[in-house]
C-alpha positions in Angstrom: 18.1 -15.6 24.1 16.4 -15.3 21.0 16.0 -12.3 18.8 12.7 -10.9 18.9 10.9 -10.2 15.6 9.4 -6.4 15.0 5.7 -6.0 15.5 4.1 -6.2 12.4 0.7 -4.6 12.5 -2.2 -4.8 9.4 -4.8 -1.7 8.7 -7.2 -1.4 6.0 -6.2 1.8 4.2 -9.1 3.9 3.9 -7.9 7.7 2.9 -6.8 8.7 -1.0 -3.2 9.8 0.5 -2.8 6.3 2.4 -3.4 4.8 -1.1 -0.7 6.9 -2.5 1.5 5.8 0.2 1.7 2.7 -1.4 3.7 4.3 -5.2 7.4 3.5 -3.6 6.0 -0.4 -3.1 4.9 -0.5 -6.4 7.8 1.5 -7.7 9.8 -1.5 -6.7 7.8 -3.9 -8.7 6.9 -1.6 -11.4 9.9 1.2 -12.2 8.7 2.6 -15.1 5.0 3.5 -13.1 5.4 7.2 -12.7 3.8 8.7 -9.6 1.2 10.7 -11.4 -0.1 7.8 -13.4 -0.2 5.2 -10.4 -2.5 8.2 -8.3 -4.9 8.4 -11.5 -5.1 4.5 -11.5 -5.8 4.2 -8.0 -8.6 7.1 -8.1 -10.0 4.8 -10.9 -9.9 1.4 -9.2 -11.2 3.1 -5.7 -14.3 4.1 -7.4 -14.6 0.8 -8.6 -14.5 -1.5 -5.4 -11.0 -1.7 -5.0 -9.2 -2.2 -1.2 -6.5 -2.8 0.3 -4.6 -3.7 3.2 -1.2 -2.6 4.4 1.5 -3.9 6.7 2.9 -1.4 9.2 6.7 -1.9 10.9 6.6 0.8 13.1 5.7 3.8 10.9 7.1 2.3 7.8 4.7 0.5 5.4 6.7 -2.8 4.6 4.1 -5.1 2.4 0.3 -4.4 0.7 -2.3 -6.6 -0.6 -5.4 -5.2 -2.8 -8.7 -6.9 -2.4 -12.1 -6.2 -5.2 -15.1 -6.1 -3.5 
């Protein structure tokens, strides 16, 4: 029987603290982004255009992508 994958499910984030959800992704990519400074940059882009989608396993957000509008 084959193993079934996880549901993976995609939501716009749309609220400042789901934005800030995103600091332990970036962390990853970026370790030397401190917490503070990535909220102030998000504020910034926000007010500029700036979205983004997330992907959800289960409760646990597992990927991003950012989008300029």
């Amino acid at each position: 029987m084959p193993r079934q994958s996880p549901e993976i499910i995609i939501k716009e984030l749309t609220a400042k603290t789901q934005f800030y959800a995103l600091y332990p992704l970036i962390e990853q990519l970026n370790p030397d982004t401190k917490k503070a400074e990535f909220n102030q940059t998000v504020d910034e882009m926000r007010s500029q255009g700036y979205r983004c989608i997330a992907a959800f396993c289960g409760k646990q957000m597992v990927g991003a992508c950012g989008i300029w509008v």
